[in-house]
mmCIF file as gemmi writes it, N, C-alpha and C atoms, coordinates in Angstrom:
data_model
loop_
_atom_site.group_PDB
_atom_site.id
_atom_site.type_symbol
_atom_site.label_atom_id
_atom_site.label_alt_id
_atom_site.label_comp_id
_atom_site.label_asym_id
_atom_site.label_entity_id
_atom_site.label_seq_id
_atom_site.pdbx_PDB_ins_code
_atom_site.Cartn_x
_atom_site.Cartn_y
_atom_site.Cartn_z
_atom_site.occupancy
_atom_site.B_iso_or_equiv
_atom_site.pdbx_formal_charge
_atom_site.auth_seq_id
_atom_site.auth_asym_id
_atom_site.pdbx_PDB_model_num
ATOM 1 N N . UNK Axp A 1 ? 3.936 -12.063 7.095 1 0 ? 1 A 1
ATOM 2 C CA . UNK Axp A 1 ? 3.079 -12.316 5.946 1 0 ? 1 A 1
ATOM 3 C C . UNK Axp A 1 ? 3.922 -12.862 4.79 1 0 ? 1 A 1
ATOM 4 N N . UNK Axp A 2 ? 3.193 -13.25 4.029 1 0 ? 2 A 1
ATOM 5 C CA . UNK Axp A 2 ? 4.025 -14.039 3.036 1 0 ? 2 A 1
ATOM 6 C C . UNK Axp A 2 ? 3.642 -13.165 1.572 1 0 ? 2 A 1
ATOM 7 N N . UNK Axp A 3 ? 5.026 -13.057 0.627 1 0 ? 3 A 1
ATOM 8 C CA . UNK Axp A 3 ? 5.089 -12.119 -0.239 1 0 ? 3 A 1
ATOM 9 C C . UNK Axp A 3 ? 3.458 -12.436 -1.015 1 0 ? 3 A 1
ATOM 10 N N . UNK Axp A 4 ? 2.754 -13.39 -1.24 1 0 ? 4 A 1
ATOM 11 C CA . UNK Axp A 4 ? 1.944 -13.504 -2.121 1 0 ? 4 A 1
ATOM 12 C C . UNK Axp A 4 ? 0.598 -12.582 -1.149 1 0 ? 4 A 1
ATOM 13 N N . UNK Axp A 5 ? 0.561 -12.991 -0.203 1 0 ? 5 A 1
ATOM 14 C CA . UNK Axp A 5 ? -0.687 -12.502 0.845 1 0 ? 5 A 1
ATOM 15 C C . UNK Axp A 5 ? 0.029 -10.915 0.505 1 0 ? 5 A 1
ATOM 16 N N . UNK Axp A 6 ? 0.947 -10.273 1.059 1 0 ? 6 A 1
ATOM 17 C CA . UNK Axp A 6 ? 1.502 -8.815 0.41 1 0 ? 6 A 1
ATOM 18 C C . UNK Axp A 6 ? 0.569 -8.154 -0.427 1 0 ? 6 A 1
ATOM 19 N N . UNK Axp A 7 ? 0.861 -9.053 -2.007 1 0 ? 7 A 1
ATOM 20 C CA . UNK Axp A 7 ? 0.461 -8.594 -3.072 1 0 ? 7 A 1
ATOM 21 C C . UNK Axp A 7 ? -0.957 -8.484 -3.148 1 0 ? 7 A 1
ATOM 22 N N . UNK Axp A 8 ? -1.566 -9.863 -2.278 1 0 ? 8 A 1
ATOM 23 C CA . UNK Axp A 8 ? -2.609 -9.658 -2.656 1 0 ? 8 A 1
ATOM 24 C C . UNK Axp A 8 ? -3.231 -8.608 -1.903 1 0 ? 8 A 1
ATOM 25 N N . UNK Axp A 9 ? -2.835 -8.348 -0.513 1 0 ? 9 A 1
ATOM 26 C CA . UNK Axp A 9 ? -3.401 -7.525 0.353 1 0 ? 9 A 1
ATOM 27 C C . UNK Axp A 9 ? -3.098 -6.049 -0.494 1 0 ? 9 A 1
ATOM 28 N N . UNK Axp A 10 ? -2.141 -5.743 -0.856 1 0 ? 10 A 1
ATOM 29 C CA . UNK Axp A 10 ? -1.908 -4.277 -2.181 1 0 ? 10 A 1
ATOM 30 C C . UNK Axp A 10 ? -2.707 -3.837 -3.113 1 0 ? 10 A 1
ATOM 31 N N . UNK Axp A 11 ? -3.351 -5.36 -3.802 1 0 ? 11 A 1
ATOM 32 C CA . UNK Axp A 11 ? -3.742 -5.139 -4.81 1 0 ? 11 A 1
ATOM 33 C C . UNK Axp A 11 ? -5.355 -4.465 -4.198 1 0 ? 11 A 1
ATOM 34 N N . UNK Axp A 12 ? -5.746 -5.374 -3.127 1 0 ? 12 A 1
ATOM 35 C CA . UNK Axp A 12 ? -7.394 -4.844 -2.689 1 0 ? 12 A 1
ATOM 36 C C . UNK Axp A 12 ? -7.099 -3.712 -1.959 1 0 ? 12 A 1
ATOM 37 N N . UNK Axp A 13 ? -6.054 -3.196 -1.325 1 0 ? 13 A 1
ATOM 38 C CA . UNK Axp A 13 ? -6.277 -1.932 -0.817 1 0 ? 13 A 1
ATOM 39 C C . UNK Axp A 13 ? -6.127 -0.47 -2.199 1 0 ? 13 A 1
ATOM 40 N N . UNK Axp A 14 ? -5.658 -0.972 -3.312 1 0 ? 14 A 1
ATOM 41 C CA . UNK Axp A 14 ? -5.531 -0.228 -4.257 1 0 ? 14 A 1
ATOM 42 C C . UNK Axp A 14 ? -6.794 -0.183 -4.717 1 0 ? 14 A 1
ATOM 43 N N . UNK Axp A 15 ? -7.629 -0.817 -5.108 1 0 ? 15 A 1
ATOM 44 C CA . UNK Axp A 15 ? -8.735 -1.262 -5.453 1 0 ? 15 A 1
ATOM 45 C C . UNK Axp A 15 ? -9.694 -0.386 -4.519 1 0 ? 15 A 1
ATOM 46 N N . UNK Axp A 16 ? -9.907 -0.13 -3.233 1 0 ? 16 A 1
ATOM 47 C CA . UNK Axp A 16 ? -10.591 0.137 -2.078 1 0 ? 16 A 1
ATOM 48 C C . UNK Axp A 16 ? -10.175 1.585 -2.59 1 0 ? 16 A 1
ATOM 49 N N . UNK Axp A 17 ? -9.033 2.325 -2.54 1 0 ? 17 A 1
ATOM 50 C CA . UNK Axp A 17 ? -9.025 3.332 -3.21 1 0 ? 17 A 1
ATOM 51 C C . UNK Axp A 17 ? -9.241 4.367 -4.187 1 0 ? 17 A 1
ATOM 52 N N . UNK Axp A 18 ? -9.023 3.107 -5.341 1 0 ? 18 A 1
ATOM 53 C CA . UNK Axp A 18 ? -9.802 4.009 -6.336 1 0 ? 18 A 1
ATOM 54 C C . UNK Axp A 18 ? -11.066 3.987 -6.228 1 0 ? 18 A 1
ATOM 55 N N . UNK Axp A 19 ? -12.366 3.148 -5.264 1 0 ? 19 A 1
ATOM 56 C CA . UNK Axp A 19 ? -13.136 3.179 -5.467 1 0 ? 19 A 1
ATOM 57 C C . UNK Axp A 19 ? -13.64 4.516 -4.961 1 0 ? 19 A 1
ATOM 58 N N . UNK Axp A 20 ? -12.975 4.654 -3.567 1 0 ? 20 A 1
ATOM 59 C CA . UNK Axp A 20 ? -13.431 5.511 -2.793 1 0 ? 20 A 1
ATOM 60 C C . UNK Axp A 20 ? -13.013 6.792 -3.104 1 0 ? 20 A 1
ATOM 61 N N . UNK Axp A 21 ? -12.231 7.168 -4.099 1 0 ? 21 A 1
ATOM 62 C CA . UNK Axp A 21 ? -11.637 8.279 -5.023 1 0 ? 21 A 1
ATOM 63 C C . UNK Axp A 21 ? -12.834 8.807 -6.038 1 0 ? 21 A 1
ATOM 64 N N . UNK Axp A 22 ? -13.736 7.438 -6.503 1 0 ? 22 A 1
ATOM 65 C CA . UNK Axp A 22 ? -14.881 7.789 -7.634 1 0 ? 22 A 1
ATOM 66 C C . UNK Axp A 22 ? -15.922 8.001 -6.51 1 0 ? 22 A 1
ATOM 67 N N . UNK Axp A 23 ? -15.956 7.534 -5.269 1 0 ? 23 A 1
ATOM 68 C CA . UNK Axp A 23 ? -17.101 7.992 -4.551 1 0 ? 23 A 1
ATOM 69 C C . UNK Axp A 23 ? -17.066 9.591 -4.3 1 0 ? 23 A 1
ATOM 70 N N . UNK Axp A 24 ? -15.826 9.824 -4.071 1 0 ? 24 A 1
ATOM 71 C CA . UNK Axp A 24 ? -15.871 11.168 -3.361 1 0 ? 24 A 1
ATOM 72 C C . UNK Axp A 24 ? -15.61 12.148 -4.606 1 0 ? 24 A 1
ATOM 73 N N . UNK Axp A 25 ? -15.495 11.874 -5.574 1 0 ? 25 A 1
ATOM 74 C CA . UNK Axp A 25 ? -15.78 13.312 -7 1 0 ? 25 A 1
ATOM 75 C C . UNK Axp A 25 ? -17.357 12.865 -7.275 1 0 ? 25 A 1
ATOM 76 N N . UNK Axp A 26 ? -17.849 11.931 -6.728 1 0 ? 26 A 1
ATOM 77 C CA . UNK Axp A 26 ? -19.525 11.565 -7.233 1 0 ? 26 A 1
ATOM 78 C C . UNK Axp A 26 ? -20.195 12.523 -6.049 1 0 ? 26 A 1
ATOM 79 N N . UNK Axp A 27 ? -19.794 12.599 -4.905 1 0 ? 27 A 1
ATOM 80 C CA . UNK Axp A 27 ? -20.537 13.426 -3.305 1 0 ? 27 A 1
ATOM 81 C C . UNK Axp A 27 ? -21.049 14.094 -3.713 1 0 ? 27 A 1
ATOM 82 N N . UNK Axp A 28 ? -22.396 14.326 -2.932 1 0 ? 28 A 1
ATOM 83 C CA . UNK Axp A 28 ? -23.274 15.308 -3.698 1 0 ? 28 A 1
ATOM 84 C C . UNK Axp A 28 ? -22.954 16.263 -2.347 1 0 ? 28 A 1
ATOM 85 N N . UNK Axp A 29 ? -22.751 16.277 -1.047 1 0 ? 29 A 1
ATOM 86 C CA . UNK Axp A 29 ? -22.409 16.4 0.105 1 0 ? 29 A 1
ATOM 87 C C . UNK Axp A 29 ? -20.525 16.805 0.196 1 0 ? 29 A 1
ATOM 88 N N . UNK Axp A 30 ? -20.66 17.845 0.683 1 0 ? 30 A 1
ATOM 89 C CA . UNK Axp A 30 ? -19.117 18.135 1.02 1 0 ? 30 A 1
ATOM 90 C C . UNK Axp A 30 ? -18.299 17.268 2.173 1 0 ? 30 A 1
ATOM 91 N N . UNK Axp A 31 ? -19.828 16.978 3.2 1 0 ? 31 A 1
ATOM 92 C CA . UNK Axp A 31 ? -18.74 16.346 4.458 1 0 ? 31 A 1
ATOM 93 C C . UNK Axp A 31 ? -19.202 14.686 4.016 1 0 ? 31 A 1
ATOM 94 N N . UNK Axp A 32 ? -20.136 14.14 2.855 1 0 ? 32 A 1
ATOM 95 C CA . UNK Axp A 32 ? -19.729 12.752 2.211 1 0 ? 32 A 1
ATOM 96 C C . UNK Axp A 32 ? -18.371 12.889 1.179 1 0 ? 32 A 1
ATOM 97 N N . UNK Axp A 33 ? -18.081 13.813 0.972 1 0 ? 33 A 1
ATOM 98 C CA . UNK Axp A 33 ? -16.64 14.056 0.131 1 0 ? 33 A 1
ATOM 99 C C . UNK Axp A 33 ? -15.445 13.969 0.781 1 0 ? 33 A 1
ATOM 100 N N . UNK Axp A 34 ? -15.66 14.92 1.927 1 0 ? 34 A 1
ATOM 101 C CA . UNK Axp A 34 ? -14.566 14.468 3.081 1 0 ? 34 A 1
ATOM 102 C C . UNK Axp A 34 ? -14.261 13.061 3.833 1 0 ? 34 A 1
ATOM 103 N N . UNK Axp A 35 ? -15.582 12.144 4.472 1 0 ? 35 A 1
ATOM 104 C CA . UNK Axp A 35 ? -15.026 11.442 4.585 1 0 ? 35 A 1
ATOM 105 C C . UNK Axp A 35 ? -14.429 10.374 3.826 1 0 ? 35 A 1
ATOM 106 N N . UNK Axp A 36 ? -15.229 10.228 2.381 1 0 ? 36 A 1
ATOM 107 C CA . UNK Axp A 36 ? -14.163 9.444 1.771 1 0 ? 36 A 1
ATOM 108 C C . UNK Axp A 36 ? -12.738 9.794 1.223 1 0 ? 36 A 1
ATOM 109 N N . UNK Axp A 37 ? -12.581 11.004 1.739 1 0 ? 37 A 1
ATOM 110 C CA . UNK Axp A 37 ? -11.164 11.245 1.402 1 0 ? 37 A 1
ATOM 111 C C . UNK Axp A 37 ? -10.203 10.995 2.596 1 0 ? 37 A 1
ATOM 112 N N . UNK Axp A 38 ? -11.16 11.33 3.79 1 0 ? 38 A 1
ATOM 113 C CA . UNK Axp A 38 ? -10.558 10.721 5.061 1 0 ? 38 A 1
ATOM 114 C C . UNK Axp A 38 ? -10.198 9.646 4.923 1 0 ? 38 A 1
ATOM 115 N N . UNK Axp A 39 ? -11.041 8.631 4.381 1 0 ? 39 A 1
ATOM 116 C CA . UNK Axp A 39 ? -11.102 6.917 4.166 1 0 ? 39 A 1
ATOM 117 C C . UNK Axp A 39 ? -9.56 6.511 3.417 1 0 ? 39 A 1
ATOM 118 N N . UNK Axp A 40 ? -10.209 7.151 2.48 1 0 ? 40 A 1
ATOM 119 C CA . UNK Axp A 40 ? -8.887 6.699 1.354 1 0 ? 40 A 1
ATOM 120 C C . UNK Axp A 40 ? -7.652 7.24 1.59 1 0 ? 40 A 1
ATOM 121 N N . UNK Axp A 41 ? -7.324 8.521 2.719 1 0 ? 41 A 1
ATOM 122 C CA . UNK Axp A 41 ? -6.334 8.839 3.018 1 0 ? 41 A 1
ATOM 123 C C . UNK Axp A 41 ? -5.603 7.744 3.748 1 0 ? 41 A 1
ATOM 124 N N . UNK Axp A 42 ? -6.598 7.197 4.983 1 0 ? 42 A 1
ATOM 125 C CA . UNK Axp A 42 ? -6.275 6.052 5.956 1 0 ? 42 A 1
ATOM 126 C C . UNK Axp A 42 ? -5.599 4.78 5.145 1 0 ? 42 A 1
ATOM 127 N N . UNK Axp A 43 ? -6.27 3.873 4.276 1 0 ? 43 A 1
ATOM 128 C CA . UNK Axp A 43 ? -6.201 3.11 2.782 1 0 ? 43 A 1
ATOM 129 C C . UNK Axp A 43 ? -4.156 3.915 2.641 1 0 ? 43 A 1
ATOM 130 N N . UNK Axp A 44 ? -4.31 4.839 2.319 1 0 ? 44 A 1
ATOM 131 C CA . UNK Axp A 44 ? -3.021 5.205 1.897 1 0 ? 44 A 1
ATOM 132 C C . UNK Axp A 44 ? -1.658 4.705 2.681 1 0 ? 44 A 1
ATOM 133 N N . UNK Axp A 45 ? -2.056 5.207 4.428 1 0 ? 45 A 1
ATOM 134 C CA . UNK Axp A 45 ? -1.221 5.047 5.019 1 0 ? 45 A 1
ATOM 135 C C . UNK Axp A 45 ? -0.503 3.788 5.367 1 0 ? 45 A 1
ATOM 136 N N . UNK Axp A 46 ? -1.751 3.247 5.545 1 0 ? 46 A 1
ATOM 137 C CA . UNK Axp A 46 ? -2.006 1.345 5.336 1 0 ? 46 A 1
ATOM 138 C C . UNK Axp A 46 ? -1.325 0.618 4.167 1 0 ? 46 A 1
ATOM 139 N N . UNK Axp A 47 ? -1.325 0.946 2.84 1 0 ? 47 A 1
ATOM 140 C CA . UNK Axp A 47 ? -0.695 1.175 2.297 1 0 ? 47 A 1
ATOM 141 C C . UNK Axp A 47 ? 1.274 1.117 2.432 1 0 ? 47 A 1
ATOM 142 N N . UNK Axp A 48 ? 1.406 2.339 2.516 1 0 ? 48 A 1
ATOM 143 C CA . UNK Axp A 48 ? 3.074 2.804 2.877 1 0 ? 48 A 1
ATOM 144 C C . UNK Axp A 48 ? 3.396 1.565 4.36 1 0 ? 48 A 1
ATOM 145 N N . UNK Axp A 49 ? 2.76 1.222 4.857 1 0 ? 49 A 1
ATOM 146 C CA . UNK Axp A 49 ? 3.478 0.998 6.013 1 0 ? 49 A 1
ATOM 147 C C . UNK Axp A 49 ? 3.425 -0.802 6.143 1 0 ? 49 A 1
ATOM 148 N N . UNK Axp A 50 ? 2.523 -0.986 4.969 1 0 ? 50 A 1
ATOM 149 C CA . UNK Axp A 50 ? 2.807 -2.303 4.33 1 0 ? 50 A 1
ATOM 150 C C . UNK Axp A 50 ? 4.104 -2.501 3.133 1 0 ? 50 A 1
ATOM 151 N N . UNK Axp A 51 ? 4.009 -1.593 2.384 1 0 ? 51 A 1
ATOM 152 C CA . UNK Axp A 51 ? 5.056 -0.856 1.678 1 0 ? 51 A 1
ATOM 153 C C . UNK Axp A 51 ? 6.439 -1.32 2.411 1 0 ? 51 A 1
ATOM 154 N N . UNK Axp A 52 ? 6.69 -0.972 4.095 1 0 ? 52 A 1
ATOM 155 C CA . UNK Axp A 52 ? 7.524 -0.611 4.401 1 0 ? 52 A 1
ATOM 156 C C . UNK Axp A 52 ? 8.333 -2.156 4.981 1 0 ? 52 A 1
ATOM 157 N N . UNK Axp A 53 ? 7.169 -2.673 4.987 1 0 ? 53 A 1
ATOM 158 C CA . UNK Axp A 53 ? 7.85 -4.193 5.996 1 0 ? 53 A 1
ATOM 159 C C . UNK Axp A 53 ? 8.321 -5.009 5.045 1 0 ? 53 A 1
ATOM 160 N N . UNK Axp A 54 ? 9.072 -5.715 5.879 1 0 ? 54 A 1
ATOM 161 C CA . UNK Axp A 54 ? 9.986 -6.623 5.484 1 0 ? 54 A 1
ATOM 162 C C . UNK Axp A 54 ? 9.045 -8.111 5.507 1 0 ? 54 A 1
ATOM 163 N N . UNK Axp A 55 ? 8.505 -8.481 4.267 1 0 ? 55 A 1
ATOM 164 C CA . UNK Axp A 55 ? 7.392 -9.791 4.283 1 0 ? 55 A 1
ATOM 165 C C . UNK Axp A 55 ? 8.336 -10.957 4.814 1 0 ? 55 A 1
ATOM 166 N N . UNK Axp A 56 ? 7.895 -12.146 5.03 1 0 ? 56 A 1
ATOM 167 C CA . UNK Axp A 56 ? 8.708 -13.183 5.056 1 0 ? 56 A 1
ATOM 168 C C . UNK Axp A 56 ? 8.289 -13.936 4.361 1 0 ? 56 A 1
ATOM 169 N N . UNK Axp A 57 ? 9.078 -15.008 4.081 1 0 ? 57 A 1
ATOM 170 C CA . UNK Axp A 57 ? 9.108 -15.927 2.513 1 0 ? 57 A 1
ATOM 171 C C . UNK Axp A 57 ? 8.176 -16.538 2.608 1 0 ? 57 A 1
């Protein structure tokens, strides 16, 4: 991937997060609370392991 696709791919998974962070303190439902925390946990990992690679130019 190329550093700009990176950023941009960072910036919408950050984005996807906080959304799903305001979904799940909005749950009126404990197991709609869970899975968006499931969600956004996944988002996280996705995250770090983009985090972790080495982009190419």
């Amino acid at each position: 991937m190329y550093n700009k696709d990176v950023s941009i791919c960072k910036r919408v998974i950050l984005d996807m997060i906080s959304e799903l962070e305001r979904k799940e303190k909005k749950a009126e439902f404990a197991t709609e609370s869970w899975e968006y925390m499931m969600d956004r946990l996944a988002l996280m990992k996705v995250l770090d392991v983009i985090k972790k690679e080495k982009p190419n130019k």
